[in-house]
Steps between C-alpha positions, in 0.01 A plus 500: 500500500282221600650287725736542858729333637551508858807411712337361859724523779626842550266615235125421540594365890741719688636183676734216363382157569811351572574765772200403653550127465820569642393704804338241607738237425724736738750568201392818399815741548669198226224461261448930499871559438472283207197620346619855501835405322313326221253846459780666489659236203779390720415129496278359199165457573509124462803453712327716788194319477641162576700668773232650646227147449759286666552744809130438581533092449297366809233738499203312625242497212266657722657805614613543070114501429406739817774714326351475115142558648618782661651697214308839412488696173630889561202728560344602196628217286198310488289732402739646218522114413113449487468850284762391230333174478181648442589692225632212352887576571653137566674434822733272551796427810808451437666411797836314649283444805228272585203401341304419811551867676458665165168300469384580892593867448271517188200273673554743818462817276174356280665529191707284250753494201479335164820317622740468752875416382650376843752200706451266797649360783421117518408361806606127644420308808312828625747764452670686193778307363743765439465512080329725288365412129276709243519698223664815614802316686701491215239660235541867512195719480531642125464136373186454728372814370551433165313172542209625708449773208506236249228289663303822497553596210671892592820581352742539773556898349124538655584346822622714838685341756537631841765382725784632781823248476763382301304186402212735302752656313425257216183543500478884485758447218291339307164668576397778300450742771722417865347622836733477775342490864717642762785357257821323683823728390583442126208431395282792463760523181295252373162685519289717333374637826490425863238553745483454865137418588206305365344815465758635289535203285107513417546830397751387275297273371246812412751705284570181322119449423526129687180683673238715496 
């Protein structure tokens, strides 16, 4: 196995951005009730994701960034993160979220990944517009996979994913060994194993030789 895929929110953060982009945006009981039906595969992914971007249209710009600068990695992920990368595992992000948290969260922690997969929420006249575009709106994550494994040259058979909704499901399909992280009901079927912790997951990583 030589390269990782990471899910971010829920996964390597323990916090969705649109909740918190929400919260603020004092719709946060409407934008929460919809994330959870599309973990649980009740909506599809890209229908909940415009539902959710256009519930936060109006959103000064400068309360969105004070959000995405705000967003933390889980304790323990950048370090496992920096340790992979050292050894010359790849990283990458996969993510239905938000490139600038994602980005903030890695700066914060003093690490990086060889790529980061992820959407936006374009901003007019000061404030977020209400759409969302990128890759993984109506992209699912196997395809990204697939393509991020490509440009690195790994087969996707030597790629893990690690994920906990309904919208990783293709990608631990198609990896070649599926880590689910505090997995959403129905789809730890879709694993190879679950953990529950950073600290389990790098031990994980240690039976299946990813480290030292």
């Amino acid at each position: 196995m030589s390269l990782v895929a990471f899910d971010f929110d829920g996964t390597l953060a323990d916090s969705e951005m649109l909740d918190r982009l929400a919260a603020r945006h004092g719709v946060g009981d409407e934008v929460a009730d919809i994330t959870a039906r599309a973990m649980r595969g009740d909506l599809s992914y890209a229908e909940s994701l415009r539902e959710r971007a256009g519930l936060v249209a109006g959103l000064d710009s400068t309360d969105a960034a004070d959000i995405y600068g705000g967003v933390r990695l889980r304790d323990d992920a950048g370090p496992l993160i920096g340790d992979l990368r050292e050894q010359g595992v790849r990283v990458v992000v996969l993510t239905g979220g938000f490139g600038a948290g994602v980005e903030a969260a890695l700066d914060a922690a003093g690490v990086s990944a060889d790529r980061v997969v992820s959407n936006r929420l374009p901003e007019a006249d000061g404030e977020l517009t209400g759409a969302v575009d990128g890759p993984l709106v109506e992209g699912t994550k196997d395809d990204a996979l697939r393509e991020v494994c490509a440009d690195f040259d790994v087969a996707v058979e030597e790629a893990v994913a690690v994920g906990d909704g309904a919208n990783d499901v293709p990608m631990l399909n198609a990896a070649g060994y599926a880590v689910g992280f505090e997995p959403k009901d129905g789809v730890d079927a879709h694993c190879d194993a679950s953990v529950s912790s950073m600290a389990e997951l790098e031990g994980l990583f240690r039976e299946r030789d990813l480290l030292d």
